[in-house]
VOPAGU-2260 file (C-alpha; in pm, 1 decimal, decimal comma):
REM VOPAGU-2260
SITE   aa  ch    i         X         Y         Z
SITE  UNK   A    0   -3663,3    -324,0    -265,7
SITE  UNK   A    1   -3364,2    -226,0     -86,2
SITE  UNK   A    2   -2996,3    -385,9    -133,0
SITE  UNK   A    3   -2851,8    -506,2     181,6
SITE  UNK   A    4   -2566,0    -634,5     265,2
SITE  UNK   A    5   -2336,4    -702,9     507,7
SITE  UNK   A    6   -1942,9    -707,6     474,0
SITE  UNK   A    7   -1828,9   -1057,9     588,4
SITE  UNK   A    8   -1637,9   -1300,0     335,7
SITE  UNK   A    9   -2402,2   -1236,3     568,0
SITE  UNK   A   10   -4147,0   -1545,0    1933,2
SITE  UNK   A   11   -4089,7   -1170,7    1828,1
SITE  UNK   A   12   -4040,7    -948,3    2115,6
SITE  UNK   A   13   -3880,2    -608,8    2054,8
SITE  UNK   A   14   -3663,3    -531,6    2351,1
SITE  UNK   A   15   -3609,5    -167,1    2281,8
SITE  UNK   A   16   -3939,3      -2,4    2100,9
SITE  UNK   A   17   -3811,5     361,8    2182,0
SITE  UNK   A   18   -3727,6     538,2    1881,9
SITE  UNK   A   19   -3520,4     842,0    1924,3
SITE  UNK   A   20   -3422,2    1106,7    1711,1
SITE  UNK   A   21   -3184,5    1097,2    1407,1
SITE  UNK   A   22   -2842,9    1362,5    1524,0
SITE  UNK   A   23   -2594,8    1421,9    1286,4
SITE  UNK   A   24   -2280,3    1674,8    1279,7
SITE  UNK   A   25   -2177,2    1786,9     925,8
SITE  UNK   A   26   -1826,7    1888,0     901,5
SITE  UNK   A   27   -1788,0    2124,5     628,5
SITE  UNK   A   28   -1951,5    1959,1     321,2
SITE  UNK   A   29   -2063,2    2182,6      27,3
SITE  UNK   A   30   -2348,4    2112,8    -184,3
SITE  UNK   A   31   -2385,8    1842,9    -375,2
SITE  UNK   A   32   -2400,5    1960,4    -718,7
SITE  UNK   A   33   -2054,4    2067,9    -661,6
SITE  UNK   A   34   -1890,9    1742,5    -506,4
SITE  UNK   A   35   -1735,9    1659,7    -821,0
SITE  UNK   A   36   -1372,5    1473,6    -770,3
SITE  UNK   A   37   -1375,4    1234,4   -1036,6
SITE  UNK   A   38   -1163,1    1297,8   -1351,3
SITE  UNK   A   39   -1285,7    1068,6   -1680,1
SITE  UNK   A   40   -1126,1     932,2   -1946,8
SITE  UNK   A   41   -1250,8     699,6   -2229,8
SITE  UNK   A   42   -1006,1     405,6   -2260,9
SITE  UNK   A   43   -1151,2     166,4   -2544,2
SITE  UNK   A   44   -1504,7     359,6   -2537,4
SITE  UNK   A   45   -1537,4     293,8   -2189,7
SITE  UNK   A   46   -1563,2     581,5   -1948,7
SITE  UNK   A   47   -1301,9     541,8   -1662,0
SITE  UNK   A   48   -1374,8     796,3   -1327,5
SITE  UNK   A   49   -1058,8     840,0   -1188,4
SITE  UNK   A   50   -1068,0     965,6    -822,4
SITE  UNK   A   51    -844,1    1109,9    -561,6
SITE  UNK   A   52    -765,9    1017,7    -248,6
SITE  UNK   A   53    -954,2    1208,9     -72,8
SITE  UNK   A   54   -1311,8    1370,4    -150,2
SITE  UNK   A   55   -1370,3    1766,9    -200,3
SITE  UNK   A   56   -1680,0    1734,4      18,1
SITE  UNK   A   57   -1466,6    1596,8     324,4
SITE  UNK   A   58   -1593,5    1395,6     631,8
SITE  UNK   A   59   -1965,6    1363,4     755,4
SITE  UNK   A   60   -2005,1    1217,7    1112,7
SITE  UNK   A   61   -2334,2    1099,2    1164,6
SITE  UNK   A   62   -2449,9     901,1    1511,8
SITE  UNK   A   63   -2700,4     679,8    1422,1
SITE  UNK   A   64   -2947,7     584,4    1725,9
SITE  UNK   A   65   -3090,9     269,6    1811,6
SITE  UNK   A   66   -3467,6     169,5    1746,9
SITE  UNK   A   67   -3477,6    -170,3    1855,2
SITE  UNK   A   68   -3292,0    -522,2    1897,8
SITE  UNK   A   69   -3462,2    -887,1    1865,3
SITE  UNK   A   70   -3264,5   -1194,1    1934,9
SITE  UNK   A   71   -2989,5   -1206,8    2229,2
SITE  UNK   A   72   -3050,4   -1364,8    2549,5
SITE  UNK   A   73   -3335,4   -1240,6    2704,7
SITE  UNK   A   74   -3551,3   -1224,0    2347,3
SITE  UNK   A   75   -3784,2   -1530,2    2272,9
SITE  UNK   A   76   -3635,4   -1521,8    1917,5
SITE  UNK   A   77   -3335,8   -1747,4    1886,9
SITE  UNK   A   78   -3102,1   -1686,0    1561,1
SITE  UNK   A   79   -2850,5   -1958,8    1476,1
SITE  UNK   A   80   -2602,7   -1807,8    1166,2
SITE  UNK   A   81   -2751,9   -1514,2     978,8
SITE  UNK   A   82   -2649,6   -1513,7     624,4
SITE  UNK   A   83   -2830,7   -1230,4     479,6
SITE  UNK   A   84   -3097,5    -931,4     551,6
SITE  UNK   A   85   -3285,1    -773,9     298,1
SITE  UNK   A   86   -3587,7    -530,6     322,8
SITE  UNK   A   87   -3890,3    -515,0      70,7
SITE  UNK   A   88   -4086,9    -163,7     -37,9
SITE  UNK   A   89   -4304,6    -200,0     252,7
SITE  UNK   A   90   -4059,2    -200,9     466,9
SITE  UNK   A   91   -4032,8    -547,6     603,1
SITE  UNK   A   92   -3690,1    -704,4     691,7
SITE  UNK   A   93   -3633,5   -1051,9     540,9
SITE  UNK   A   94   -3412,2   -1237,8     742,7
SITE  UNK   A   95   -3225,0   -1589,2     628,3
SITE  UNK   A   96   -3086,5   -1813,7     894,3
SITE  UNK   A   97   -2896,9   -2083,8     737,2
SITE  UNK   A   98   -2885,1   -2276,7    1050,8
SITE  UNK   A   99   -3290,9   -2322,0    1074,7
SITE  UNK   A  100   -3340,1   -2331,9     666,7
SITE  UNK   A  101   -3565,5   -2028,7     694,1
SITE  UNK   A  102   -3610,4   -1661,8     617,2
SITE  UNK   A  103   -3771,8   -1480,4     896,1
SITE  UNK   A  104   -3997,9   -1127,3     836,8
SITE  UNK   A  105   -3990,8    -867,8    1025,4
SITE  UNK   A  106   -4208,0    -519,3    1041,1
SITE  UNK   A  107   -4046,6    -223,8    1027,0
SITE  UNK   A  108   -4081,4    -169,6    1407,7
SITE  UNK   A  109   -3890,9    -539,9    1425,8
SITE  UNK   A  110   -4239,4    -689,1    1502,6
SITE  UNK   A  111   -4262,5   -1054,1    1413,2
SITE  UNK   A  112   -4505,9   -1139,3    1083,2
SITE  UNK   A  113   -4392,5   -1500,7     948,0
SITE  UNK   A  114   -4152,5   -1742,2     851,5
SITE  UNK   A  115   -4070,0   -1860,2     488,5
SITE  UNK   A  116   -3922,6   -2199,0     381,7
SITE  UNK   A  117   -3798,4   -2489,9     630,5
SITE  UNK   A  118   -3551,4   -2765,8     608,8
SITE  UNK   A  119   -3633,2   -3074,2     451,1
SITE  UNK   A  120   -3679,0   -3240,1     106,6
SITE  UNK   A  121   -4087,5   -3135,1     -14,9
SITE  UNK   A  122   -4222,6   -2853,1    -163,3
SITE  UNK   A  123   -4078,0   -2535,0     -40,1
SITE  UNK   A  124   -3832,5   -2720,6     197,4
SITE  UNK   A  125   -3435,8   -2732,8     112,0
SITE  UNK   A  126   -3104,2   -2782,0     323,7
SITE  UNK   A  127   -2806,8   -2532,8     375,6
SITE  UNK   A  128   -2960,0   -2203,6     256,1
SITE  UNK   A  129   -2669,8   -2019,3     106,1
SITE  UNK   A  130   -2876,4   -1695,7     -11,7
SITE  UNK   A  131   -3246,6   -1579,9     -93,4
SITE  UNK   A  132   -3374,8   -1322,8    -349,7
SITE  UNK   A  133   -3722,3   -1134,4    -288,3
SITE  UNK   A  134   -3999,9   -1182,2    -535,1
SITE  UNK   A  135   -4263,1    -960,8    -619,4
SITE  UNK   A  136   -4520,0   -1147,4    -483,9
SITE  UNK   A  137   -4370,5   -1087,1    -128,6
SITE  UNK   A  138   -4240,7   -1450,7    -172,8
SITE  UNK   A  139   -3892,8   -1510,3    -162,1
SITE  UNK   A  140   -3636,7   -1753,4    -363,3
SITE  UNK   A  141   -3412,8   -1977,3    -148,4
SITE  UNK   A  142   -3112,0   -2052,1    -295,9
SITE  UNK   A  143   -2976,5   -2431,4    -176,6
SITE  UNK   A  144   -2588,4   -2424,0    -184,1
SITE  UNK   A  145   -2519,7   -2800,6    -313,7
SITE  UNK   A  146   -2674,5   -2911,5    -488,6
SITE  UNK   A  147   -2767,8   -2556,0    -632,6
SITE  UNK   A  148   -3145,5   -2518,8    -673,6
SITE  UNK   A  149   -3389,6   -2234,5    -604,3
SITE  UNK   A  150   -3650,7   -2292,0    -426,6
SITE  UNK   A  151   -3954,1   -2058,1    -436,7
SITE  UNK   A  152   -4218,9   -1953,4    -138,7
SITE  UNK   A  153   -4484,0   -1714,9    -193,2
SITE  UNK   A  154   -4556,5   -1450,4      76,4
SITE  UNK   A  155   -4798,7   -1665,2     252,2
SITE  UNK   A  156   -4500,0   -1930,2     306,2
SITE  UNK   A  157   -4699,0   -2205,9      70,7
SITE  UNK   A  158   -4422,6   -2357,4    -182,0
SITE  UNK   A  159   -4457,3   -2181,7    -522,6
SITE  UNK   A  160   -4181,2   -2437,0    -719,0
SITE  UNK   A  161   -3822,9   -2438,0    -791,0
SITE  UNK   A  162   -3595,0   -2475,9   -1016,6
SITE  UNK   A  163   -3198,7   -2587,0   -1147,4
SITE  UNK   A  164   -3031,7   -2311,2   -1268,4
SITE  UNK   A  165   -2896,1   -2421,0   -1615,3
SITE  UNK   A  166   -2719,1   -2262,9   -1959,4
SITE  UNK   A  167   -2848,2   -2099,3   -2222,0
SITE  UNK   A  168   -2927,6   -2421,9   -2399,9
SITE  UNK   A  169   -3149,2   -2493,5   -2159,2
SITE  UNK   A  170   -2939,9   -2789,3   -2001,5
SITE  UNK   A  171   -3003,0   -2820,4   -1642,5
SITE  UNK   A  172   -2661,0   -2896,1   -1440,6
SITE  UNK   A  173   -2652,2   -3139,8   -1152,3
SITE  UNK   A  174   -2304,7   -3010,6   -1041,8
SITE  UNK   A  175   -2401,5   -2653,9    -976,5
SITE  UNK   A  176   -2327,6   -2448,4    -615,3
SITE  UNK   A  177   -2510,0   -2167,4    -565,3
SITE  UNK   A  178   -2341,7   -1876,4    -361,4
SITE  UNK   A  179   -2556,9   -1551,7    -351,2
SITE  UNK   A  180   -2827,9   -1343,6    -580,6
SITE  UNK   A  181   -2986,9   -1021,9    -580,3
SITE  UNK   A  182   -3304,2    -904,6    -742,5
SITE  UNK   A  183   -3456,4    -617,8    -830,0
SITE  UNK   A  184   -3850,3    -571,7    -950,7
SITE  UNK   A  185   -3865,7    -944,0   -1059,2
SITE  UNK   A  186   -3530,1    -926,1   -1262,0
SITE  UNK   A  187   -3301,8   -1149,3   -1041,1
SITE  UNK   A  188   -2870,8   -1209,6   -1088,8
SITE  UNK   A  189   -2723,8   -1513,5    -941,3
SITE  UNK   A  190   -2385,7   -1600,9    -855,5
SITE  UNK   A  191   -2258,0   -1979,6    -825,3
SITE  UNK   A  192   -2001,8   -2205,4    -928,2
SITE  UNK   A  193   -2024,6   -2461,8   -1194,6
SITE  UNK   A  194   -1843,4   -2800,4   -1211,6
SITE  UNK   A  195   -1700,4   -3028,5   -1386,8
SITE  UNK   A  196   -1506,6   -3348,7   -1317,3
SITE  UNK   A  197   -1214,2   -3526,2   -1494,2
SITE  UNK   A  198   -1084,1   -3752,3   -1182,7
SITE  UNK   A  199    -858,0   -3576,4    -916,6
SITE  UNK   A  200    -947,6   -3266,9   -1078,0
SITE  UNK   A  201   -1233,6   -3032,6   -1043,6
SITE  UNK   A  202   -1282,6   -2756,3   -1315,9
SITE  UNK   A  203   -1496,6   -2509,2   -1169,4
SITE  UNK   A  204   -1656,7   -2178,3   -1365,9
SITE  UNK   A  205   -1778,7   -1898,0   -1075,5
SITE  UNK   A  206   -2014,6   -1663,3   -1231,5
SITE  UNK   A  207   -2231,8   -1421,4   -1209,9
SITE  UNK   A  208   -2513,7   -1439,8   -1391,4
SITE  UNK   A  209   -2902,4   -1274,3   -1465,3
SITE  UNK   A  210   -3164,2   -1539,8   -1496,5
SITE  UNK   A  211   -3528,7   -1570,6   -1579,9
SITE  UNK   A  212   -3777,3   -1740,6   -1435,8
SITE  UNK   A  213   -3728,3   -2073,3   -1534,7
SITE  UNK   A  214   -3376,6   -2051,5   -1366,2
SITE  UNK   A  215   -3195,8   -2009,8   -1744,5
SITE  UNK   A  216   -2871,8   -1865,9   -1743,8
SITE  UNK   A  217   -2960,8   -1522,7   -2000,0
SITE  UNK   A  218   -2654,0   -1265,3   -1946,5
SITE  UNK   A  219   -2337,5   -1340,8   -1785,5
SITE  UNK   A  220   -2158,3   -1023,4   -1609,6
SITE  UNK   A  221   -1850,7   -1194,2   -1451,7
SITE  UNK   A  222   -1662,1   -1519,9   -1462,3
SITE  UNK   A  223   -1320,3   -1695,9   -1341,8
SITE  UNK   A  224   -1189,6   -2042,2   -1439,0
SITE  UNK   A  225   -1044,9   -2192,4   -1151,7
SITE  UNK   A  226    -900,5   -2560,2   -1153,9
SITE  UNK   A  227    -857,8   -2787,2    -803,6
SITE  UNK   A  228    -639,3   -3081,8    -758,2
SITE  UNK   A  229    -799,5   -3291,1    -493,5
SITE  UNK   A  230    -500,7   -3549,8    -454,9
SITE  UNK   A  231    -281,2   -3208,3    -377,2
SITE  UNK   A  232    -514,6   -2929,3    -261,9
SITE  UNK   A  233    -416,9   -2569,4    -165,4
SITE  UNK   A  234    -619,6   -2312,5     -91,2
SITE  UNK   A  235    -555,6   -1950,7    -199,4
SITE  UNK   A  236    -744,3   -1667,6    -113,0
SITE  UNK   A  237    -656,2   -1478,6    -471,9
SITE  UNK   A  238    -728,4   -1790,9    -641,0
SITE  UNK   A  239   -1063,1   -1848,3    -497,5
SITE  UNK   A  240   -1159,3   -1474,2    -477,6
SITE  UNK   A  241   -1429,9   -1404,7    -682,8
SITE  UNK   A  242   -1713,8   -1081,4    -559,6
SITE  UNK   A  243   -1936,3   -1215,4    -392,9
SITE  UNK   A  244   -1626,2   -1266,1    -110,8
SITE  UNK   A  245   -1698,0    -975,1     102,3
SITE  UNK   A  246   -1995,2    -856,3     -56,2
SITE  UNK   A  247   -1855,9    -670,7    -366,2
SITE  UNK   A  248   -2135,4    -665,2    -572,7
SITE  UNK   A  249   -2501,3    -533,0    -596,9
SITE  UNK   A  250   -2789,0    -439,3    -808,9
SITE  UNK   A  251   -2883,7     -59,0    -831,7
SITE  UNK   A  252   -3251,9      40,7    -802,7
SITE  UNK   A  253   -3232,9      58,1   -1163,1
SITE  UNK   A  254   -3146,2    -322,1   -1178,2
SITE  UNK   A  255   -2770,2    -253,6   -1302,9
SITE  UNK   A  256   -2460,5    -405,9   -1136,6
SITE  UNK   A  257   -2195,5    -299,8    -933,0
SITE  UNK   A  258   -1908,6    -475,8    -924,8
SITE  UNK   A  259   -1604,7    -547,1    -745,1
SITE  UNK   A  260   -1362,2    -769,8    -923,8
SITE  UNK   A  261   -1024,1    -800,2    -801,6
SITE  UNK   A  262    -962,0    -737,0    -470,3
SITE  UNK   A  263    -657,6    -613,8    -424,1
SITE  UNK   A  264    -768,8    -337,5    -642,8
SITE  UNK   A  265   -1018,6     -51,4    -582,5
SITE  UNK   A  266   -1177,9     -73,0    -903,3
SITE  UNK   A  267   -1587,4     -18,8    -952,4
SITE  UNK   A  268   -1765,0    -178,1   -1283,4
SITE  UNK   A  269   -2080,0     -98,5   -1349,6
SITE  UNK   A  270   -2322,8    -287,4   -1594,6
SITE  UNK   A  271   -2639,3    -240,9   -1719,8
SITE  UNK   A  272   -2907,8    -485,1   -1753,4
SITE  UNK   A  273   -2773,0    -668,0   -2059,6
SITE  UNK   A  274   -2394,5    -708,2   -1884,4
SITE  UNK   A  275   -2238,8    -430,3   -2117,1
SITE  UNK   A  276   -1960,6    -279,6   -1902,3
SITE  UNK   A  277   -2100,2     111,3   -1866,5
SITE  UNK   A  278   -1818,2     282,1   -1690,3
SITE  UNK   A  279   -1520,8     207,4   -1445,8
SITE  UNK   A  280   -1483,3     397,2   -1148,6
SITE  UNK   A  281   -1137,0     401,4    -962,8
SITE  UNK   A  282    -994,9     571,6    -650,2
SITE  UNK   A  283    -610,8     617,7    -533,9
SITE  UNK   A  284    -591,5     335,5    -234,7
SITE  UNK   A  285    -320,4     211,3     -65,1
SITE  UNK   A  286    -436,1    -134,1      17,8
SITE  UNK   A  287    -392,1    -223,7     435,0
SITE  UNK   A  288    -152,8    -498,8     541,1
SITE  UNK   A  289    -274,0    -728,4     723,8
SITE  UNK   A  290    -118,1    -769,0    1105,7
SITE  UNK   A  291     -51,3   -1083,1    1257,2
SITE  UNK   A  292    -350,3   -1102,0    1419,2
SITE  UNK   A  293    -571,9   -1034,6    1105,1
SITE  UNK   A  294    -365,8   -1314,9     907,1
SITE  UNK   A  295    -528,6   -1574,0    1147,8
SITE  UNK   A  296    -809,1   -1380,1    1105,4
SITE  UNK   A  297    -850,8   -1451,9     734,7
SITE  UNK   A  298    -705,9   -1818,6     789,1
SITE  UNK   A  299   -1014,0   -1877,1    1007,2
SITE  UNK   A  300   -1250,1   -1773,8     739,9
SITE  UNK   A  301   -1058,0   -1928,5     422,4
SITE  UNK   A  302   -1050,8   -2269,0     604,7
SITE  UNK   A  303   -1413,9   -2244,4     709,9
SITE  UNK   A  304   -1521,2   -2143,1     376,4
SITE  UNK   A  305   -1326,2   -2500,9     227,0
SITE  UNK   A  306   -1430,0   -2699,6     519,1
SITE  UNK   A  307   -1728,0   -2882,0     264,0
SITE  UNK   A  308   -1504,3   -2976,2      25,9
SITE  UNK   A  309   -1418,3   -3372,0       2,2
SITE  UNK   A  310   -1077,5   -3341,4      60,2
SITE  UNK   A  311    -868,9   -3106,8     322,4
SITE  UNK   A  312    -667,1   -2870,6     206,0
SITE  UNK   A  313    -282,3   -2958,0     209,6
SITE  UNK   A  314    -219,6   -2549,1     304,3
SITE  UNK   A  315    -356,6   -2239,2     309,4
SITE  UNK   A  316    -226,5   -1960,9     102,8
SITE  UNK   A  317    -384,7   -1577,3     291,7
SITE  UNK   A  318    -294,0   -1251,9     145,8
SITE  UNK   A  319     -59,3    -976,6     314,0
SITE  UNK   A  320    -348,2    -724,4     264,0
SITE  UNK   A  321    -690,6    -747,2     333,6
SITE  UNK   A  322    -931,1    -691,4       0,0
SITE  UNK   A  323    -957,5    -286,7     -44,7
SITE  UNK   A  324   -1341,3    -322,2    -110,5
SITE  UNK   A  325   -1502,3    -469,9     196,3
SITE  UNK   A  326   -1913,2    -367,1      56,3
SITE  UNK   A  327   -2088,0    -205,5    -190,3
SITE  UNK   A  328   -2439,7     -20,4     -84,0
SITE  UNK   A  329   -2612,6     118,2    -346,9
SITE  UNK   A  330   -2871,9     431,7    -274,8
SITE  UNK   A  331   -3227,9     461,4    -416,8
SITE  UNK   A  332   -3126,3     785,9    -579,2
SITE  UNK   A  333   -2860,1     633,9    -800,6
SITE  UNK   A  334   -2579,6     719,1    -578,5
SITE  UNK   A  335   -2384,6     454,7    -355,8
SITE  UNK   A  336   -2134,4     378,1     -82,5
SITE  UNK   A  337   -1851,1     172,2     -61,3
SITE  UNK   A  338   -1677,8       9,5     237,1
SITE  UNK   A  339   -1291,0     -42,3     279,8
SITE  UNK   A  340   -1020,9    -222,7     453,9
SITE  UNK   A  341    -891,1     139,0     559,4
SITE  UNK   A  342   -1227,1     259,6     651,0
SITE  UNK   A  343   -1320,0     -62,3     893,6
SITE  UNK   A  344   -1031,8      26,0    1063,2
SITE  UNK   A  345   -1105,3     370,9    1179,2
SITE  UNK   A  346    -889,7     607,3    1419,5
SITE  UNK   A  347   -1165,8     672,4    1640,1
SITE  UNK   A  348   -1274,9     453,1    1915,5
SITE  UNK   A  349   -1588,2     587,3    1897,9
SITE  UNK   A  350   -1628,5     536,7    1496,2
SITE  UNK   A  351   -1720,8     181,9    1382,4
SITE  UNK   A  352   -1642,1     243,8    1023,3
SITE  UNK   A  353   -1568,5     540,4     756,6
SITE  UNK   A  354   -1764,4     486,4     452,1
SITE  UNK   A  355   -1679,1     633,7      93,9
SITE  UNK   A  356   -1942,4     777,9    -113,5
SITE  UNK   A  357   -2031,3     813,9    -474,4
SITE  UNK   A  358   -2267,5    1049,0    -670,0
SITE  UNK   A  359   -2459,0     830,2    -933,8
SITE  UNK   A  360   -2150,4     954,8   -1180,4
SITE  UNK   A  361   -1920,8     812,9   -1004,9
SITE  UNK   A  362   -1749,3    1069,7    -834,8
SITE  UNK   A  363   -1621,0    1068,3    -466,6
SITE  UNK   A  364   -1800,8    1349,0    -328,1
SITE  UNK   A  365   -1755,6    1257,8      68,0
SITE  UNK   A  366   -1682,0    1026,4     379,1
SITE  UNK   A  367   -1942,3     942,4     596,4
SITE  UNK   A  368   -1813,0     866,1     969,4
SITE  UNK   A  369   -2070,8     596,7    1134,1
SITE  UNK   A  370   -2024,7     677,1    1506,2
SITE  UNK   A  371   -2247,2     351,1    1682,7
SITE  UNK   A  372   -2133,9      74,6    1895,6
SITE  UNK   A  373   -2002,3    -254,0    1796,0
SITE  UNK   A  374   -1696,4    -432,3    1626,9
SITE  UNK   A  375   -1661,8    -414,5    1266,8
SITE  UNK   A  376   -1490,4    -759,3    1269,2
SITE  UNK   A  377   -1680,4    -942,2    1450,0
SITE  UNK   A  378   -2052,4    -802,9    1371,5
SITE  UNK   A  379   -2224,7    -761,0    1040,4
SITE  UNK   A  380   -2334,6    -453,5     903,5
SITE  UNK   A  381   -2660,5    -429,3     647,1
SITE  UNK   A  382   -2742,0     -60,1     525,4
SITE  UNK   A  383   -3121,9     -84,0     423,1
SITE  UNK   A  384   -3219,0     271,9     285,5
SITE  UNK   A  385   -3272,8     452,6     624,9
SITE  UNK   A  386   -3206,1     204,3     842,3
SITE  UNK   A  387   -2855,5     -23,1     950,9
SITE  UNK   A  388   -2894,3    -324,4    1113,6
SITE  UNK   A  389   -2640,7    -488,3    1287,5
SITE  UNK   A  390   -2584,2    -833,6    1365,0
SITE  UNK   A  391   -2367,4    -907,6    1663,7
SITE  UNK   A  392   -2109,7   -1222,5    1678,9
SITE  UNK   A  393   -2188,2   -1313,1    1296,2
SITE  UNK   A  394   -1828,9   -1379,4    1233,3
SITE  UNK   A  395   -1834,7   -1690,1    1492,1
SITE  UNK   A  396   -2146,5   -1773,7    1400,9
SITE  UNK   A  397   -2025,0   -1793,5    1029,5
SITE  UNK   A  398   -1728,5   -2022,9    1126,1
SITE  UNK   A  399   -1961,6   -2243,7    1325,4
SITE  UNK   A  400   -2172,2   -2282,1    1116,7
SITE  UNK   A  401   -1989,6   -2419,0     802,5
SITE  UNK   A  402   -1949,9   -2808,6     714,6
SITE  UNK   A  403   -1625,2   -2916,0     989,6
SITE  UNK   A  404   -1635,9   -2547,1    1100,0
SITE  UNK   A  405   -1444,6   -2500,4    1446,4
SITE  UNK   A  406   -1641,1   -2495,1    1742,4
SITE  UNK   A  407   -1668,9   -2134,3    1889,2
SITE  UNK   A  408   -1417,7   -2010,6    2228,2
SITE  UNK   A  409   -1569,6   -2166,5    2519,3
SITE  UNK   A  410   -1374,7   -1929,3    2675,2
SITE  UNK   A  411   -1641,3   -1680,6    2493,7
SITE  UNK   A  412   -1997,0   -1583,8    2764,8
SITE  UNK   A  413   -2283,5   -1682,9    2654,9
SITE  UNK   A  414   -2335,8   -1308,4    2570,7
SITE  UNK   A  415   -2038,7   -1285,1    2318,3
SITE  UNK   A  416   -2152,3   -1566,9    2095,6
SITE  UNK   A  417   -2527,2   -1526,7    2098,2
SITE  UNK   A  418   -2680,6   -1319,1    1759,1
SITE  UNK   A  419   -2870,0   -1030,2    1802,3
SITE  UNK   A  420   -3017,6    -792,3    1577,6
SITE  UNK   A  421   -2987,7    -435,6    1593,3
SITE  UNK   A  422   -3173,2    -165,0    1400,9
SITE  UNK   A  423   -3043,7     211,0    1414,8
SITE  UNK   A  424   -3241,6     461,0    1174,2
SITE  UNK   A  425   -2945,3     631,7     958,3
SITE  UNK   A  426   -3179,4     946,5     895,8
SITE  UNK   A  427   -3139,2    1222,2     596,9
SITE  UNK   A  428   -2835,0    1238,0     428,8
């Protein structure tokens, strides 16, 4: 299964069947064997990679070219808010809209196969997707937001169960939100939010967590304690952070973790499969501050991201700098990439991002330069082994989309705010 992700705060016609050839232009990069820039030191029996600024191996620019779109205006297939794309060992794209409850696959070639899952209260049904997880079976499990449950589907779309997620004691809780998951050859890691009540106040636990099939709570990788005061609510963007804002975490074809922690640092952990911190793997960053613009920006998404909550928030607190991990990607041969505030903000007009990438050891070897079409703020970006796919508008639609969410620029064509799918193949490397 691949790992992918995009880098927000997530009738089958293919328009455009013509596949054209991968092109690539490699700016002096030496082998590598000998991209080594990493420099490691045990502190407390944990390895730390400490890395420069910039890689030994330099800057790869790589044009990635278009295979086909689905969705958009003139398609058949209508997407309302895309939350999350993920693609299977066949090679089939899994595709959850949170707006119609459902997961839709796709064929490699973006032909349409089936749907998975619908809205509603039976077997296999739920309301406000948040996240799915592929199963071995081909099925998938949908993750309800609130009340957190996960809802299974086999590949043939017939329901297949579901569960609470609950502690190791085996107590179920009814005051569980369920935020995102990734899995990896049936072993599947969950992230959510636990609460607890004691009147104005809400005690909440976010964590990330492996579970096994009977949705128990086994190995616990991450957590954060965070308290909120209904009768005088403020929402912070540091408080609330946690990784699965932006995308900063992952699962390695291995089935360890990748994680992203604080975001105003760039700082890697990786786990393995029983949580055990392995190694930390740094890089020197100067974090971007945030213009004017970008502030409202990141008001936008903090207030659309609180807009469920029973009570309004009294004020918004944003960050001067955006978080310095935007995505992690990990690579089927250990290996993985990372995106950044810096990087999503490239020189080029041509260049829709600069991503950073890692040898399975941790060290920077190289930049890769994605010159494509599109707008790194607005669109979402999923790197699926060979292949990116892009979703157009997905910012808007995110807003939208949430509980109270503001209603998208009318001033905005029809064009501008509709989703649409692109696949580019991403070739060797």
């Amino acid at each position: 299964m691949s790992e992918c992700r995009h880098g927000l705060p997530s009738g089958a016609s293919v328009l455009r069947g013509a596949v054209f050839a991968f092109s690539a232009v490699y700016v002096c990069i030496a082998p590598a064997s000998q991209l080594r820039a990493g420099e490691t030191t045990v502190i407390e029996g944990i390895p730390h990679v400490r890395n420069a600024t910039q890689p030994p191996g330099g800057r790869v620019t790589i044009a990635p070219r278009e295979l086909w779109r689905v969705g958009g205006g003139d398609d058949e297939m209508i997407f309302g808010n895309i939350a999350r794309i993920d693609r299977n060992d066949a090679g089939d794209f899994y595709i959850l809209d949170t707006q119609l409850c459902e997961v839709t696959v796709l064929s490699g070639a973006g032909e349409f196969k089936r749907t998975l899952g619908r809205s509603g209260e039976g077997p296999g049904e739920l309301y406000r997707p948040a996240d799915f997880f592929l199963r071995v079976d081909g099925g998938v499990g949908l993750m309800q937001q609130f009340p957190g449950k996960v809802v299974l589907v086999d590949g043939e779309g017939e329901p297949a169960g579901s569960f609470a997620l609950s502690s190791g004691a085996g107590t179920a809780s009814s005051f569980m939100a369920l935020v995102d998951s990734r899995s990896r050859d049936g072993r599947v890691v969950i992230g959510g939010i636990e609460m607890a009540f004691e009147g104005a106040l809400t005690r909440q636990t976010y964590f990330l967590s492996a579970v096994d099939e009977a949705g128990v709570r086994q190995k616990t990788y991450l957590s954060k304690q965070n308290t909120i005061s209904f009768a005088d609510f403020v929402a912070s963007e540091q408080v609330m952070d946690f990784v699965w804002w932006g995308q900063r975490w992952t699962m390695t074809p291995s089935g360890q973790v990748l994680a992203n922690p604080e975001r105003n640092l760039y700082r890697i952990e990786r786990y393995d499969t029983d949580a055990k911190l392995l190694s930390v793997i740094e890089r020197e960053y100067e974090s971007w501050q945030r213009t004017g613009d970008e502030r409202i920006g990141a008001e936008r998404v903090l207030r659309a991201a609180v807009s469920g909550y029973p009570t309004p928030p009294r004020s918004l607190v944003i960050e001067p700098t955006d978080p310095d991990v935007s995505a992690i990607y990990p690579r089927e041969d250990g290996s993985f990439w990372i995106r950044t505030s810096r990087g999503d903000r490239p020189d080029a007009d041509a260049t829709l991002t600069v991503i950073d990438v890692y040898d399975a050891d941790g060290n920077f070897t190289h930049e890769i330069e994605l010159e494509m079409p599109g707008n790194i703020g607005q669109d979402a970006l999923y790197v699926c082994g060979d292949r990116i796919l892009q979703v157009t508008n997905s910012l808007d639609a995110f807003i939208s989309g949430q509980p109270g969410g503001e209603e998208t620029d009318e001033d905005k064509s029809d064009e501008q705010q509709e989703l649409e799918i692109v696949c580019f193949a991403l070739g060797d490397l």
